[in-house]
C-alpha positions as CSV (number, residue, x, y, z in Angstrom):
1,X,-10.1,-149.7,-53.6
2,X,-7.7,-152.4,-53.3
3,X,-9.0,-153.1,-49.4
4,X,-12.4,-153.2,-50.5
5,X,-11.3,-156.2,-52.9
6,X,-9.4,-157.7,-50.5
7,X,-12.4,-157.8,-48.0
8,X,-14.9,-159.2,-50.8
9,X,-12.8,-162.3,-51.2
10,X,-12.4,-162.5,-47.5
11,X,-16.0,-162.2,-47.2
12,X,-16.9,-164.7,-49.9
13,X,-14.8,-167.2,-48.8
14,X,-16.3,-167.3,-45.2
15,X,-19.6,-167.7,-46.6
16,X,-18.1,-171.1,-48.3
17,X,-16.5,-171.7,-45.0
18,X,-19.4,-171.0,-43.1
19,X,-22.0,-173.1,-45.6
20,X,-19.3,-176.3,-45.5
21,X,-19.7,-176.3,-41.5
22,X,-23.3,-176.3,-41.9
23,X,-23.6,-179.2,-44.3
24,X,-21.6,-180.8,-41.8
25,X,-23.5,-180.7,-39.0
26,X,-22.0,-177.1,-37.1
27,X,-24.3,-174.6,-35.7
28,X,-23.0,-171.5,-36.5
29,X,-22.9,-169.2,-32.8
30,X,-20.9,-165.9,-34.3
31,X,-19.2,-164.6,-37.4
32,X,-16.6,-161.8,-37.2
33,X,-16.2,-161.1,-33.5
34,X,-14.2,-157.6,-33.5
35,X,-12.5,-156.9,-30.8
36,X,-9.4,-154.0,-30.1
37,X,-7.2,-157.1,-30.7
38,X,-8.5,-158.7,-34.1
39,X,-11.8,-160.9,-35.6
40,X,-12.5,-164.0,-35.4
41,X,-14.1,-165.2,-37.9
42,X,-16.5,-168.4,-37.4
43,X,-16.9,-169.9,-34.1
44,X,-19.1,-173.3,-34.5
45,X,-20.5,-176.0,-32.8
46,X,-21.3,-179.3,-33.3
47,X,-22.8,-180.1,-29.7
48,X,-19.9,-181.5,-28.1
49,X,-17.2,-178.8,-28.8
50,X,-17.0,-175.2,-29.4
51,X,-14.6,-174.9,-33.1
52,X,-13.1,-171.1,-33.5
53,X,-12.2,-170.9,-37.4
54,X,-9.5,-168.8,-39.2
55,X,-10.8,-168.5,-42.8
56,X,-7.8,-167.8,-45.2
57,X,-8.6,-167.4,-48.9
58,X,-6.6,-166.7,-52.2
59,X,-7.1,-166.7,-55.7
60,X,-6.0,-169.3,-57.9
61,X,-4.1,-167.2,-60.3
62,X,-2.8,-164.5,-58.2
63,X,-0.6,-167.3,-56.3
64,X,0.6,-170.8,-55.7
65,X,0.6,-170.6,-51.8
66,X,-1.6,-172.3,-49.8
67,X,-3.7,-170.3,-48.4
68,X,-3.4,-172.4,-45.0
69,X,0.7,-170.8,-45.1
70,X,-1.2,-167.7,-43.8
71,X,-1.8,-169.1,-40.6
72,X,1.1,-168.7,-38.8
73,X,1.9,-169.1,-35.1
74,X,1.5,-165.3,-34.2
75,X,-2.1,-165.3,-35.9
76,X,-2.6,-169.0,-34.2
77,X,-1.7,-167.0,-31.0
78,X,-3.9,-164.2,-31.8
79,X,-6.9,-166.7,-32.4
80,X,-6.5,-168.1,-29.5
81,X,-6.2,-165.0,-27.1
82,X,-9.2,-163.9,-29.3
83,X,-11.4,-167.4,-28.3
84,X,-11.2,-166.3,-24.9
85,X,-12.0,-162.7,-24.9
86,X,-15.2,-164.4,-27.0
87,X,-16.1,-166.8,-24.5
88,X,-15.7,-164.1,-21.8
89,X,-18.1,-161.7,-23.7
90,X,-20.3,-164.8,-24.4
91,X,-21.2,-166.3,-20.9
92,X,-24.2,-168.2,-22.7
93,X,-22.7,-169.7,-25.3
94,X,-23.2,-173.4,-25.3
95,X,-21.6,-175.2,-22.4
96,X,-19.4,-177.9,-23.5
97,X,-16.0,-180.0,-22.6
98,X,-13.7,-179.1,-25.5
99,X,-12.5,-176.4,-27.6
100,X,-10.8,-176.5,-31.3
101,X,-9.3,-174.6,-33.3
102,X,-9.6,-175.4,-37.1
103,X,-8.5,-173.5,-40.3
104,X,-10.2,-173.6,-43.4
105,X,-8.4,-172.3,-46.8
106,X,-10.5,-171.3,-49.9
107,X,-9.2,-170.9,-53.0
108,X,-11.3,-169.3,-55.9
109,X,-10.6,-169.2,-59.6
110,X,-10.3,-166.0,-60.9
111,X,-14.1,-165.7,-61.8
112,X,-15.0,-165.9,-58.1
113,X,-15.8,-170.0,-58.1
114,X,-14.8,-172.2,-55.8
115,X,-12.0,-173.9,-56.7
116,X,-10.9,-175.6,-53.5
117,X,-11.9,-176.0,-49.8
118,X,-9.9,-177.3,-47.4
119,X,-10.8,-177.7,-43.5
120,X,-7.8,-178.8,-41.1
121,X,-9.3,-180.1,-37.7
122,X,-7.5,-179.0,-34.8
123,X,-4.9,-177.3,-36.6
124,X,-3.5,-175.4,-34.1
């Protein structure tokens, strides 16, 4: 019950994540790649570089972390190894010069709203 919780606010605030990269300008090419080894869980593009995204969200109430504290350097290492297992199993994604890796941290009030979104380029 608990885990099914967790994965709702997980799942919401990628939808925010995923509708912010939109509005600026990002393609959306894949959400929740699942390999043996983890998920990634946006990769983007904004026609010059491919963007692989770790969503972290919290609620506002439950605590007074940042949600981007979560992304640590074993998960940063993990997202990484993870980008090129993707672009392996991708051999048409879109050809371009650069990769980044961003983080975006959500944090909802305890209604479910959107209380804060914050997107670090080239966090990691």
């Amino acid at each position: 019950m608990a885990d099914d919780k967790r994965r709702e606010v997980g799942a919401t605030g990628e939808q925010l994540a995923t509708e912010h990269l939109i509005r600026r300008g990002f393609e959306i090419l894949d959400r929740n790649f699942r390999t043996r080894a983890g998920e990634l869980d946006i990769v983007a593009s904004d026609g010059r570089r491919i963007v692989f995204c770790e969503v972290k969200t919290r609620y506002a109430s439950r605590t007074r972390r940042d949600p981007l504290e979560s992304v640590h350097p074993r998960k940063q290492m993990q997202v990484r190894r993870l980008a090129s297992e993707w672009l392996r199993a991708r051999p048409n994604h879109p050809k371009v010069t650069d990769l980044r890796f961003d983080a975006i941290g959500v944090t909802l009030a305890p209604d479910g709203r959107l209380v804060r979104l914050d997107h670090l380029e080239g966090a990691f």
